[in-house]
C-alpha positions as CSV (number, residue, x, y, z in Angstrom):
1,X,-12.3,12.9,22.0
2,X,-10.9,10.2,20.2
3,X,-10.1,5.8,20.7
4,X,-7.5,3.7,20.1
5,X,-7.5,2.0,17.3
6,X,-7.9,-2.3,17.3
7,X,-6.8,-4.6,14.5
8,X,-9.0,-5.0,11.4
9,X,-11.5,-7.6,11.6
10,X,-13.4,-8.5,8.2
11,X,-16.9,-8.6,8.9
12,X,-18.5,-12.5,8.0
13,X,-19.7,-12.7,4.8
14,X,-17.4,-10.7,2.7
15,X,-17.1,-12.3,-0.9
16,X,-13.1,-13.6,-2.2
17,X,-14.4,-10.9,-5.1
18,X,-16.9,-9.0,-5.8
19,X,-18.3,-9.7,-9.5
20,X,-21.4,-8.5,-12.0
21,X,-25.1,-9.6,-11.6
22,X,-26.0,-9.9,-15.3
23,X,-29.2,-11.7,-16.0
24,X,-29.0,-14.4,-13.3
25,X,-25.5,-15.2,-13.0
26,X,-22.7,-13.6,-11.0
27,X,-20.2,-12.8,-13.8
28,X,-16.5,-11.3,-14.1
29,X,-15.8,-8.6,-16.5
30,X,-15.3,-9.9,-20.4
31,X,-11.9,-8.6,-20.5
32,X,-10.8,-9.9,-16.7
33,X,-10.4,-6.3,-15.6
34,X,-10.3,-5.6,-11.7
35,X,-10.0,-2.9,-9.1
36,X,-9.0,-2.5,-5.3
37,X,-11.5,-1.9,-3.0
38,X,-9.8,-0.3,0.0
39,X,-11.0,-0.8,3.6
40,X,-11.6,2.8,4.7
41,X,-9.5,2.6,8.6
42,X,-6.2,1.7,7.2
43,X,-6.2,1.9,3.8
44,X,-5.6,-1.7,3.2
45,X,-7.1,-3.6,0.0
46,X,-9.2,-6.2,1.4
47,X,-11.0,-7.1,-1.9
48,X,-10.7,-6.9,-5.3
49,X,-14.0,-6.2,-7.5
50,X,-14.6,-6.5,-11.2
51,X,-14.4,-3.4,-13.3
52,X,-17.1,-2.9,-15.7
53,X,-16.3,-2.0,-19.1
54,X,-18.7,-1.0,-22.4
55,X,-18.3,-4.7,-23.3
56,X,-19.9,-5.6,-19.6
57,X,-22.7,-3.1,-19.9
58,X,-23.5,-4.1,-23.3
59,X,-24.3,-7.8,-21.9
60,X,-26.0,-6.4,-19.0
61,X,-28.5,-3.7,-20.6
62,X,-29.1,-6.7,-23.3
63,X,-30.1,-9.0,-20.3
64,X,-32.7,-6.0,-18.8
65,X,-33.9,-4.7,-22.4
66,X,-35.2,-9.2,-23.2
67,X,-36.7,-9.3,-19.3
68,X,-38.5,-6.3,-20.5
69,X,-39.5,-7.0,-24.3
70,X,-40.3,-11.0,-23.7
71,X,-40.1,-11.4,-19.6
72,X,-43.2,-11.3,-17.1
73,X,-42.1,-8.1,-14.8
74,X,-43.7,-5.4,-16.9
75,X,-46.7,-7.3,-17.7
76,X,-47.4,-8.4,-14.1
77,X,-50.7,-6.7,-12.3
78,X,-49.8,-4.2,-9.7
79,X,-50.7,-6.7,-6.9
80,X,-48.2,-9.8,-8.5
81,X,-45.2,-7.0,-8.1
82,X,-46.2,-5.7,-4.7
83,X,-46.1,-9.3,-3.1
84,X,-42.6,-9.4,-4.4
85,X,-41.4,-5.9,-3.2
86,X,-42.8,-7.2,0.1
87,X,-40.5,-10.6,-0.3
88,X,-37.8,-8.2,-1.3
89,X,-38.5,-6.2,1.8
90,X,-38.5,-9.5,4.3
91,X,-35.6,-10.2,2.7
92,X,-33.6,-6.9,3.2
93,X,-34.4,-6.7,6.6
94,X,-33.1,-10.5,7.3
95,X,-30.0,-8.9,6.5
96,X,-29.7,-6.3,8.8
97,X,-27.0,-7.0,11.1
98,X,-24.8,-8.5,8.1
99,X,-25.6,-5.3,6.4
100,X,-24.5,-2.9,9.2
101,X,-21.3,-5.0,9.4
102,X,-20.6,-4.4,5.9
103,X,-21.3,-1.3,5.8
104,X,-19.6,0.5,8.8
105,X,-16.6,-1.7,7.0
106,X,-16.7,-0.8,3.8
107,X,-17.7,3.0,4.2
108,X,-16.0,4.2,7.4
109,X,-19.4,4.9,8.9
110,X,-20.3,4.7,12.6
111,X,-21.5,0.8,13.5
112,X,-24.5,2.9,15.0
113,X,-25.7,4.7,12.3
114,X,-25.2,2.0,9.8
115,X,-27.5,-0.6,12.1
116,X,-31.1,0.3,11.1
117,X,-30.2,0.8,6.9
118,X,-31.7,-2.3,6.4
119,X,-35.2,-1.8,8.1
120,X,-34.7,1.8,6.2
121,X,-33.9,0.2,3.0
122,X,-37.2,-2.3,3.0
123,X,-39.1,0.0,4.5
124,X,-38.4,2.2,0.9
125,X,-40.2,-1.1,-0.6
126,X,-43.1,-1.9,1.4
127,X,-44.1,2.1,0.2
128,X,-43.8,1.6,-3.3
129,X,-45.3,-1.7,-3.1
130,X,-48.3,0.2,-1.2
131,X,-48.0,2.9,-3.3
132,X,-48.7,0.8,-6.6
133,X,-51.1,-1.1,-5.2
134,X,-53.3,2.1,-4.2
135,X,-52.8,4.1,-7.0
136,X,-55.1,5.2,-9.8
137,X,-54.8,6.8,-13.0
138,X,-56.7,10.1,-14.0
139,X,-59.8,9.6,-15.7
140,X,-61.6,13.0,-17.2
141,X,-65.5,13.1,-19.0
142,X,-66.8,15.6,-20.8
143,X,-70.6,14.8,-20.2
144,X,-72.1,13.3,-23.7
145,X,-69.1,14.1,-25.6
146,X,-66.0,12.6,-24.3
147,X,-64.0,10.6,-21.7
148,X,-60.8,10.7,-21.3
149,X,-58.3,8.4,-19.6
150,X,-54.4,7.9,-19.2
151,X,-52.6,5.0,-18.8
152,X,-49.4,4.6,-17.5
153,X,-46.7,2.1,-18.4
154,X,-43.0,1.5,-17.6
155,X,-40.4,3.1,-19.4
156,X,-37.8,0.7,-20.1
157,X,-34.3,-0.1,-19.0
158,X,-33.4,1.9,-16.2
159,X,-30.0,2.9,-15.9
160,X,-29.2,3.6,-12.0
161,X,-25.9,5.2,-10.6
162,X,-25.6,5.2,-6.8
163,X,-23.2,7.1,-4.2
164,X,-20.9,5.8,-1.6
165,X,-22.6,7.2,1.6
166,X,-25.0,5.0,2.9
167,X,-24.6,3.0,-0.3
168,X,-27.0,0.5,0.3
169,X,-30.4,2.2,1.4
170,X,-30.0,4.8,-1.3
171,X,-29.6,2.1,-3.8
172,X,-32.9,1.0,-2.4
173,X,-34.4,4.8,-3.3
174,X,-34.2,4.1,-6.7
175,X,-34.2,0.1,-7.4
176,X,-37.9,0.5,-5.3
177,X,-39.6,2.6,-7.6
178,X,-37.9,1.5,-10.4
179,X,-39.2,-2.1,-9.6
180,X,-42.4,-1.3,-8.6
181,X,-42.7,0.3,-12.0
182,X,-42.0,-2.8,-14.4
183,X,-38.7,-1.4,-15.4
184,X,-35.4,-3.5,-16.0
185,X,-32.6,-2.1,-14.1
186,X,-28.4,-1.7,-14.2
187,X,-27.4,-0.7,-11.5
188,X,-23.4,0.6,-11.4
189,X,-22.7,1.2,-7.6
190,X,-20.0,3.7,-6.1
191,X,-16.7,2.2,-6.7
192,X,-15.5,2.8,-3.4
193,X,-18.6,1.0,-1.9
194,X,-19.5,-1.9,-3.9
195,X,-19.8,-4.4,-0.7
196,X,-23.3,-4.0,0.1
197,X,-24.5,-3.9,-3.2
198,X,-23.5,-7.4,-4.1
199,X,-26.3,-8.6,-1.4
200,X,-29.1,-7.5,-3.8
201,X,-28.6,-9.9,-6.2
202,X,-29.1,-13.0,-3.2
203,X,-32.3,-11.0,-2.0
204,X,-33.7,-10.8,-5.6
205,X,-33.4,-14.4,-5.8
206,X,-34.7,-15.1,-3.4
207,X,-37.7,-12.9,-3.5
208,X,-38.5,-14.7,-6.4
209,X,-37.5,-11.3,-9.2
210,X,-37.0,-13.2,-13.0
211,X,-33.9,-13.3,-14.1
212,X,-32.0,-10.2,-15.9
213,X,-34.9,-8.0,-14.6
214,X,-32.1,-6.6,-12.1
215,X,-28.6,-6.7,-13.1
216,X,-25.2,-5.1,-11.3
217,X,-22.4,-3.9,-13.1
218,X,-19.5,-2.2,-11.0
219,X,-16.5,-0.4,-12.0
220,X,-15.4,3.0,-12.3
221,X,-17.4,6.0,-13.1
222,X,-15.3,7.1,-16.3
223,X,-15.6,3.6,-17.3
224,X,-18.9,1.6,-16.6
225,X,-21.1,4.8,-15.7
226,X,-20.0,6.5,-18.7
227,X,-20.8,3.4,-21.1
228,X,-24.3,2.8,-19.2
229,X,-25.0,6.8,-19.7
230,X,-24.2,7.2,-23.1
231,X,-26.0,3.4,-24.3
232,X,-28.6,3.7,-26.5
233,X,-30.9,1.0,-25.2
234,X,-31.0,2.8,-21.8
235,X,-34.4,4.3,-21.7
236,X,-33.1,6.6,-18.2
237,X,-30.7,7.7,-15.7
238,X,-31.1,8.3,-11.9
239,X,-28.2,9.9,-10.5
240,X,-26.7,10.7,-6.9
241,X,-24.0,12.2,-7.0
242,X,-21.6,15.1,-7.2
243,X,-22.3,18.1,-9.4
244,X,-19.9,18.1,-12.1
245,X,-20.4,14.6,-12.6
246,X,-24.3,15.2,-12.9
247,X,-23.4,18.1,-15.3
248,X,-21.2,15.3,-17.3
249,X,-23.8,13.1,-17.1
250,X,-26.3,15.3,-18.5
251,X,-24.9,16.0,-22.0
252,X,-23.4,12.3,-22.5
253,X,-27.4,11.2,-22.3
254,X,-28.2,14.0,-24.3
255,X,-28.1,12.2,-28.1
256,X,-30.1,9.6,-26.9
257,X,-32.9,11.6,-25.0
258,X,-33.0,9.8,-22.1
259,X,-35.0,10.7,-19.1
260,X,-32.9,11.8,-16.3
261,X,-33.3,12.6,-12.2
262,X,-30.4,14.0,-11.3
263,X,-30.0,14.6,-6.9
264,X,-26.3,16.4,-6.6
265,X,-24.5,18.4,-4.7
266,X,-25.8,20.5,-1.9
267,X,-24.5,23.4,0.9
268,X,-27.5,23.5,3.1
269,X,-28.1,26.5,5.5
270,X,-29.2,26.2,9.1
271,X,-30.7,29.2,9.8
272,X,-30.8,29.9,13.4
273,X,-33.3,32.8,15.1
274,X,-32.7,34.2,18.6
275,X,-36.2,33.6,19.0
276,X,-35.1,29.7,18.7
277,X,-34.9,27.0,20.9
278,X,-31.1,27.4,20.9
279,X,-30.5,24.0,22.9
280,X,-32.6,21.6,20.4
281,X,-31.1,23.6,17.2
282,X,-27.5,23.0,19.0
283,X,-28.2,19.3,19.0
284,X,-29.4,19.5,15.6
285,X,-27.4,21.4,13.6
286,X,-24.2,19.3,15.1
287,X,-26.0,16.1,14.2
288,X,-27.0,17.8,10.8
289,X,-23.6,18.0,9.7
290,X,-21.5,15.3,11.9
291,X,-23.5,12.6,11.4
292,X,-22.7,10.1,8.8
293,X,-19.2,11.7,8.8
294,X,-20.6,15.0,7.2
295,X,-20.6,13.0,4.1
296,X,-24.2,13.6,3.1
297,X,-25.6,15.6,0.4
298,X,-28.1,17.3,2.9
299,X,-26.0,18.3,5.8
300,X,-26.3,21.4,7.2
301,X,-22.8,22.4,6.5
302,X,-23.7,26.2,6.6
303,X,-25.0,27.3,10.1
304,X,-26.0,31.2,10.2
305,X,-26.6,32.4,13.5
306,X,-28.2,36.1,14.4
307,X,-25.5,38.6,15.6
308,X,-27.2,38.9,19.5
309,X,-26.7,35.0,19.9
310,X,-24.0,34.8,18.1
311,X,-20.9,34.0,20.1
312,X,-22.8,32.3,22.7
313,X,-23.9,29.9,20.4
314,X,-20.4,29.5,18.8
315,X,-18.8,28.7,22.1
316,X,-21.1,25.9,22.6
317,X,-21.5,24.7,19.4
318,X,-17.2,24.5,19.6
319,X,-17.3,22.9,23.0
320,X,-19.8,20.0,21.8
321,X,-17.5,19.5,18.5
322,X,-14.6,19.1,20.4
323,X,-16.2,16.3,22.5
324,X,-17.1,14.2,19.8
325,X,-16.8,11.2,19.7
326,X,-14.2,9.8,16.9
327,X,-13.0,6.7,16.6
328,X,-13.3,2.8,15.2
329,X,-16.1,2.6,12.5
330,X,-16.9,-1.0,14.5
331,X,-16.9,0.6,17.9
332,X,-20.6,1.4,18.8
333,X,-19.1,4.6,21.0
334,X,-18.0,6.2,17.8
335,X,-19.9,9.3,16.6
336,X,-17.4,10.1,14.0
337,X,-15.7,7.5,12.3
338,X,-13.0,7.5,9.0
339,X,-13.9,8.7,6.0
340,X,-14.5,6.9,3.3
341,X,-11.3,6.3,0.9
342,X,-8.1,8.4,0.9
343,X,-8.7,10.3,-2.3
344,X,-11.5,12.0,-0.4
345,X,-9.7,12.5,3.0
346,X,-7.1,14.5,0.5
347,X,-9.8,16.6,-1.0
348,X,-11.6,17.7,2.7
349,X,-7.9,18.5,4.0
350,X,-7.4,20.6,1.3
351,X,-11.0,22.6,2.5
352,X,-9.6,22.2,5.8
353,X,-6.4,24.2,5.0
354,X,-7.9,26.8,2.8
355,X,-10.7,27.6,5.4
356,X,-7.7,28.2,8.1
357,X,-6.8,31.0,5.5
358,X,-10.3,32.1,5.5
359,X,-11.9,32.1,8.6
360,X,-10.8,31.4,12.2
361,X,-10.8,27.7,13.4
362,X,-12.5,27.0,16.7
363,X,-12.1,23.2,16.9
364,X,-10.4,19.9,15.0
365,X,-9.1,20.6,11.6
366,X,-6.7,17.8,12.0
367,X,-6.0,14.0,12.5
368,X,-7.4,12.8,16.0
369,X,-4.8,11.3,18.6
370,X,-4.5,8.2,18.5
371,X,-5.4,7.3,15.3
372,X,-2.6,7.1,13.0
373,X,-3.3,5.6,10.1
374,X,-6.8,5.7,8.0
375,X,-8.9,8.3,7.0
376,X,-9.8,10.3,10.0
377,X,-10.5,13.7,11.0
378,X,-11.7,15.5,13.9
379,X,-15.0,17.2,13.8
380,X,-13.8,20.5,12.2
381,X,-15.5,24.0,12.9
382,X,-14.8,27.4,11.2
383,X,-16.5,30.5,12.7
384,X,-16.9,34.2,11.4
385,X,-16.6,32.8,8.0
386,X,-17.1,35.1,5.4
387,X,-19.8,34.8,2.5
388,X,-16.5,34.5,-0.2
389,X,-14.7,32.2,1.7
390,X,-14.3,29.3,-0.1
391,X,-15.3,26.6,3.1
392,X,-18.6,28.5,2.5
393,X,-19.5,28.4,-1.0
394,X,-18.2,25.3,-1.9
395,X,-19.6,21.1,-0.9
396,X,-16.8,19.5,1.1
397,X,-18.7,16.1,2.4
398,X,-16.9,16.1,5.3
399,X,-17.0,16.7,9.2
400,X,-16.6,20.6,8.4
401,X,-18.6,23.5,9.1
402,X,-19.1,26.9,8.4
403,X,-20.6,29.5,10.8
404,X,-21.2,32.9,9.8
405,X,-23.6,35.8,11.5
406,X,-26.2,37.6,10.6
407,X,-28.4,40.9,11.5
408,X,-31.9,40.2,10.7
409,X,-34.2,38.4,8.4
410,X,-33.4,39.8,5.3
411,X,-29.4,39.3,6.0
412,X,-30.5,35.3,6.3
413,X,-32.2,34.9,3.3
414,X,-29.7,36.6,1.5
415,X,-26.9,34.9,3.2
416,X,-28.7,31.1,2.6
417,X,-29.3,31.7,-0.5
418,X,-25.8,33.5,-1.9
419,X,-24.3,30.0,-3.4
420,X,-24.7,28.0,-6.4
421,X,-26.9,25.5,-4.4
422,X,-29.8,24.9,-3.7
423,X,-30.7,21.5,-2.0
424,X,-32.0,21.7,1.5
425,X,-32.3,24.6,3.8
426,X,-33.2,24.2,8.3
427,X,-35.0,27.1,9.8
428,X,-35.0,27.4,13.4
429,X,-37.4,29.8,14.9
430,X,-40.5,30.3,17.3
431,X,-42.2,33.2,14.9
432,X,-44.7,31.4,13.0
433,X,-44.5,33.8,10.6
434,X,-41.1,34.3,10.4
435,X,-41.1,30.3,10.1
436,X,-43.2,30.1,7.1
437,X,-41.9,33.3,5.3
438,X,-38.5,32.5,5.0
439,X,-39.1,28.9,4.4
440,X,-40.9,30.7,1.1
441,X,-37.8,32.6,0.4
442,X,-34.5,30.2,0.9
443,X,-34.0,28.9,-2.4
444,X,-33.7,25.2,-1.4
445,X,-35.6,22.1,-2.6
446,X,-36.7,20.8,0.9
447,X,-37.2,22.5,3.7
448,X,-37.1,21.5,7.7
449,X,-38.6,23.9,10.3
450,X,-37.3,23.1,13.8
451,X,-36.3,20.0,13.0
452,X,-32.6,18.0,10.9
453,X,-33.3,15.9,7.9
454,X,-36.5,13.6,8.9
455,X,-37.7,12.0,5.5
456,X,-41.4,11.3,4.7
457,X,-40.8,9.1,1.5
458,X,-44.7,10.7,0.6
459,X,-42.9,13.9,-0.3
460,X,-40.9,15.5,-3.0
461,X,-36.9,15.0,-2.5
462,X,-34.6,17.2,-5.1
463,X,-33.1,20.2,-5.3
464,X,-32.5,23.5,-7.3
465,X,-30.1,25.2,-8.9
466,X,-26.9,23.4,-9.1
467,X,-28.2,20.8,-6.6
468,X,-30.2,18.4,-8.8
469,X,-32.8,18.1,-11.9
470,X,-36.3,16.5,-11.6
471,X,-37.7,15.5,-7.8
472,X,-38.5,11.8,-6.6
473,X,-39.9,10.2,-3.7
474,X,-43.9,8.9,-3.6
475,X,-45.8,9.2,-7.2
476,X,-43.2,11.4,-8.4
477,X,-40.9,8.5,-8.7
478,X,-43.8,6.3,-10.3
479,X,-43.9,8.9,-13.0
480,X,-40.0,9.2,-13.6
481,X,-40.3,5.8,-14.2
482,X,-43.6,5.0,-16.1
483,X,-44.5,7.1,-19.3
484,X,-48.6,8.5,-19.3
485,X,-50.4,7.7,-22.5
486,X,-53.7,10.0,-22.9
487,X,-56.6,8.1,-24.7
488,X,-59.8,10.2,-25.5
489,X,-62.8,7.9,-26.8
490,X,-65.8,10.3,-28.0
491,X,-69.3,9.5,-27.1
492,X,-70.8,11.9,-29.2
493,X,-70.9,13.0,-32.8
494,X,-67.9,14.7,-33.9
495,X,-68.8,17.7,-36.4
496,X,-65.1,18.5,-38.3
497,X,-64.9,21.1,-40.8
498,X,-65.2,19.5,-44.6
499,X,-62.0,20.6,-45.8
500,X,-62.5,20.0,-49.5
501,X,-65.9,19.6,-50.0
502,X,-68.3,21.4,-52.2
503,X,-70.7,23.8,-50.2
504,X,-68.9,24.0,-47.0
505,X,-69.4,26.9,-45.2
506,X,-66.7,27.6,-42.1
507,X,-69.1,30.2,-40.6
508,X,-71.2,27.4,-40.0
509,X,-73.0,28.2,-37.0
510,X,-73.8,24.2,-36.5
511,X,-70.1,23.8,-36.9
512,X,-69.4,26.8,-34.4
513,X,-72.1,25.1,-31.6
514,X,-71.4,21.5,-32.2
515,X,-67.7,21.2,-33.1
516,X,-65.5,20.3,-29.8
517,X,-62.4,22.8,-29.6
518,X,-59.3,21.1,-27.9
């Protein structure tokens, strides 16, 4: 089901150019170098942005690495930075519609699902402001001999690269934490997304953040991403992104030891039960991997369906696909919109074409009608698809999805788990058992029973396997971004071996009663 097409409108509020936030000031890049930021409907540059170079991440990291040596963020009490996290948060959420605007604009994504990133994006830090606020460090006593306690203190400069899908709340995932810890950031957004990010530096301001404790440099990922990986005054990298880039990534931070979180790539199995409620995992399993344009790292882009529900299932799931919704990112009827630059639109055709060679196509799998220009595609399923197939083991981040049978329990587990990722996994069942069992067994990172992706920022979110390194989200984050420090007093008298003096005797037994072993 598709629209027509109206006329591009740029949302209010888009800047002449988009430039660098380095300590304070909005800045160009040293050597003048720009890019085209393409608007994601017709392909049109609407904006040009700066393009970060080593000589632009060198001024920015020196700007975070002074706010942290000699500035007041790392030094402030929990409480001082939790009242600004809070500011920040007011501040975000002032912004929403502007945000949404921007958004939908710049990324192709449905006016509908980008309203709400905002209140999403503060809500990410009113927890961490919470979060440091009521947190504690350990604290251990050996009665009469020993207490122990650890404190924890931020790391340094934080080096943070961000995707293009919802590009501004999950720059708020990491600039939260990061924040909340006392860390200096850089943050290098997606280069086909950098419209959203320049409102941070506005909302710092005003929020009252010192000056070069955050700092924005954009540009491309070869370029500006490369330099802030590999620079030696970078204490850390968080990553989202692809998973060749992460395994780049991973060996240019390598020299320098940095700490790294790394959340990549994903092909996420619904697993669906004839036990199930079919009509709720229906609705969910289309939303799972239609929603934001099937450009999310967590769609569930693999649905496996037992044999004796099979084809019922199929010829609904195909009938709700082809009524989809696809039009006008700006329309608020639009379920599907465009994706997000042409260079990817090229890439999911190319899945598109080799899974007609693999599998048989049941709806889309080519441009809507009606839209003749821009980056669209209509929602695109492949059924019977074997476990080789190439739509099946592979992430496309698109509107595309796999179905496959399978004969019982065993088959599913073996069936989720035969590919190179492992980020999140949906079960759909009524057996309790069943539920829990193979939630055990799927080699995923998260896992949702009965239910799509619904986030409680408390818990652990990472994957396994090819899908990621290291897990954030609640304290976990803290400590990626705060090193522990262990410091034992003794209370007692400590009785060490004499090493070197006359008349010492190591079968002691004073020395083996009295002398604490660690």
């Amino acid at each position: 089901m598709t629209q027509t097409q109206p006329s591009l409108t740029v949302p209010a509020g888009v800047p002449e150019r988009i430039r660098h936030y380095i300590n304070g000031s909005f800045v160009d890049s040293v050597g003048g170098q720009t890019f085209d930021v393409l608007e994601p409907t017709t392909n049109t540059v609407y904006v040009q942005a700066a393009a970060g170079q080593q000589a632009d991440i060198d001024a920015a990291v020196a700007a975070a690495r002074e706010a942290f040596e000699n500035g007041p963020w790392p030094r402030m009490k929990n409480r001082e930075r939790a009242r600004v996290l809070n500011k920040i948060a007011d501040a975000v959420e002032a912004q929403d519609k502007a945000l949404a605007a921007m958004e939908s604009f710049d990324t192709g994504l449905p006016i509908t699902q980008a309203q709400g990133q905002a209140r999403r994006a503060a809500e990410n830090f009113r927890f961490f402001a919470d979060l440091i606020v009521a947190g504690s460090d350990d604290a251990y006593k050996v009665p009469g001999m020993q207490m122990n306690y650890v404190n924890s203190s931020p790391v340094g400069v934080a080096g943070l690269i961000t995707p293009w899908n919802t590009p501004f709340m999950l720059e708020s995932w990491k600039l939260a934490p990061a924040l909340a810890s006392g860390c200096t950031v850089v943050l290098k957004p997606a280069e086909f997304t950098p419209l959203s990010a320049s409102l941070w530096a506005s909302i710092f301001e005003e929020a009252g953040l010192p000056a070069g404790v955050f700092n924005m440099v954009n540009g491309i990922g070869e370029e500006a991403g490369d330099a802030l990986v590999k620079h030696e005054d970078v204490n850390l990298i968080s990553f989202t992104g692809e998973t060749t880039t992460g395994q780049l990534i991973f060996g240019n931070a390598s020299p320098t030891l940095k700490g790294l979180s790394m959340e990549l790539g994903g092909k996420s199995p619904a697993i669906v039960f004839a036990d199930a409620d079919l009509e709720a995992a229906l609705d969910s399993t289309l939303f799972g991997v239609f929603s934001l344009n099937g450009e999310r790292c967590t769609a569930s882009s693999r649905i496996l369906v037992e044999r004796s529900v099979y084809d019922d299932f199929v010829a609904a799931y195909a009938e709700r696909a082809r009524n989809i919704k696809v039009g006008p990112p700006s329309d608020p009827a639009t379920e599907v919109g465009a994706l997000v630059h042409p260079e990817h639109y090229e890439r999911v055709l190319g899945y598109v074409e080799a899974g007609k060679a693999e599998a048989r196509l049941v709806a889309g799998g080519e441009r809507p009608e009606g839209l003749p220009e821009g980056n669209y595609l209509s929602p695109t399923v492949f059924v019977d698809v074997p476990p080789s197939a190439k739509i099946f083991q592979e992430e496309i981040f698109g509107p595309v999805v796999a179905i496959t049978p399978f004969d019982d329990e065993e088959h599913a587990v073996e069936l989720a788990n035969d590919v190179k990722y492992g980020l999140a996994a949906y079960i759909w069942t009524n057996d309790l058992r069943r539920a829990h069992t193979v939630a055990d067994r799927v080699q995923a990172g998260m896992v949702w029973i009965n239910s799509h992706n619904v986030r409680d920022l408390r818990s652990p979110f990472g994957g396994i396997k090819a899908s990621g390194l290291g897990n954030e989200g609640g304290y976990r984050s803290l400590s990626f971004y705060t090193e522990q420090k262990a410091v034992h007093i003794t209370l007692g008298d400590v009785h060490t071996a004499r090493f070197g003096a006359e008349g010492y005797n190591d079968d002691d037994p004073f020395f083996a009663a009295k002398n604490l072993q660690a």
